[in-house]
C-alpha positions as CSV (number, residue, x, y, z in Angstrom):
1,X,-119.9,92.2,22.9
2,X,-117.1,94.6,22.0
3,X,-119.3,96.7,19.9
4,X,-122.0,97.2,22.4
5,X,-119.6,97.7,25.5
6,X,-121.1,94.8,27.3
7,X,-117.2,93.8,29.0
8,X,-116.8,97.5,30.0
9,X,-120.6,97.7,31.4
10,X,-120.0,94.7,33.6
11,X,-116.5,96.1,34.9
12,X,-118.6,99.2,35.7
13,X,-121.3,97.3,37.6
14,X,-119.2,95.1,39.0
15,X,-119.2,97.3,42.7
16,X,-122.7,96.8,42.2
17,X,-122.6,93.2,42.4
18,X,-120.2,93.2,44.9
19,X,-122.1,95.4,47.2
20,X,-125.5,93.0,46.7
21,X,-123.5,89.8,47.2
22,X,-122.1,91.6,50.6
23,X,-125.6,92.2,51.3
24,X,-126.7,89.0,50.9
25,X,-123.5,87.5,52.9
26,X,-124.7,90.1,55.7
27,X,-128.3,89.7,55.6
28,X,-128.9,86.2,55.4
29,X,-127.5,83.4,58.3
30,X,-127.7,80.6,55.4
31,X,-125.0,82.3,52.9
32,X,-121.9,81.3,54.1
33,X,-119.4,83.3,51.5
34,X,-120.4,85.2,48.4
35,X,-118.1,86.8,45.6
36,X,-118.0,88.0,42.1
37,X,-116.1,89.1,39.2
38,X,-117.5,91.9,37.4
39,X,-121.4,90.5,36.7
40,X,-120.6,87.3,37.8
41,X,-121.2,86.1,40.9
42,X,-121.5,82.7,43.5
43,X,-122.6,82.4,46.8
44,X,-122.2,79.5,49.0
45,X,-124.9,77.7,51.2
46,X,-124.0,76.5,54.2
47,X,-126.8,73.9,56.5
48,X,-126.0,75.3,60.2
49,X,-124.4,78.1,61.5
50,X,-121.0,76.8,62.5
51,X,-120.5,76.7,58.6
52,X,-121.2,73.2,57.6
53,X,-122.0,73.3,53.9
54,X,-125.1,72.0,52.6
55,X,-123.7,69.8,50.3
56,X,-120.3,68.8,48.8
57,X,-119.0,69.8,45.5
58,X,-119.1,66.4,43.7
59,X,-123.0,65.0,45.3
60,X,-126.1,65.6,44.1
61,X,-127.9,68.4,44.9
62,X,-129.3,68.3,48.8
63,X,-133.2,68.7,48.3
64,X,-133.5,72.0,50.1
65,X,-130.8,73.5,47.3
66,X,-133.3,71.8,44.5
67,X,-136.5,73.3,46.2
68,X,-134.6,77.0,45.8
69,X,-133.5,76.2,42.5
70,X,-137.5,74.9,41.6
71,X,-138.3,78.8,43.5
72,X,-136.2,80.9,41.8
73,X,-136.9,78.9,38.0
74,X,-140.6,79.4,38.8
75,X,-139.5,83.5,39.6
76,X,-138.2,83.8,36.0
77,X,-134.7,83.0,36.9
78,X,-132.3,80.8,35.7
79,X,-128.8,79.5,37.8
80,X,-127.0,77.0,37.7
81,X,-125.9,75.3,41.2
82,X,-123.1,72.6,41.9
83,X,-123.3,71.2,45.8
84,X,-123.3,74.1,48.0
85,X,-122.9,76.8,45.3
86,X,-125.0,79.3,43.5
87,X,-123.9,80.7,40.8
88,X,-124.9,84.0,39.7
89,X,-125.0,86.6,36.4
């Protein structure tokens, strides 16, 4: 990781990120927050618009969340997702 620069690529992208996870918080009415730390990033699902997340933290995940999981698996992507949140690299 050191040799290769990876730690000082992903501080360099990391405006990248932040700008597409602000994009996605703008552009789309389920996202309820989004963030990120360098490359790595989470976005939070929320059911309704007056915030009401799609599921809690500690539940399984609500079957709409596993359908996007399924979606996004079957694009050639992997995340991982607890409750309402997406997790992103």
């Amino acid at each position: 990781m050191l040799r290769d620069g990876l730690v000082e690529n992903a501080a360099k992208l990391g405006p990248v990120m932040e700008e597409c996870m602000n994009g996605l918080l703008e552009g789309h009415p389920s996202v309820k927050q989004a963030r990120n730390r360098g490359l790595f990033g989470a976005f939070d699902v929320q059911r309704n618009r007056q915030g009401t997340f799609i599921g809690a933290v500690d539940a399984p995940l609500d079957p709409a969340m596993v359908a996007f999981k399924n979606v996004l698996y079957d694009s050639g992507l992997f995340t991982m997702m607890r409750g309402h949140t997406v997790f992103t690299n």
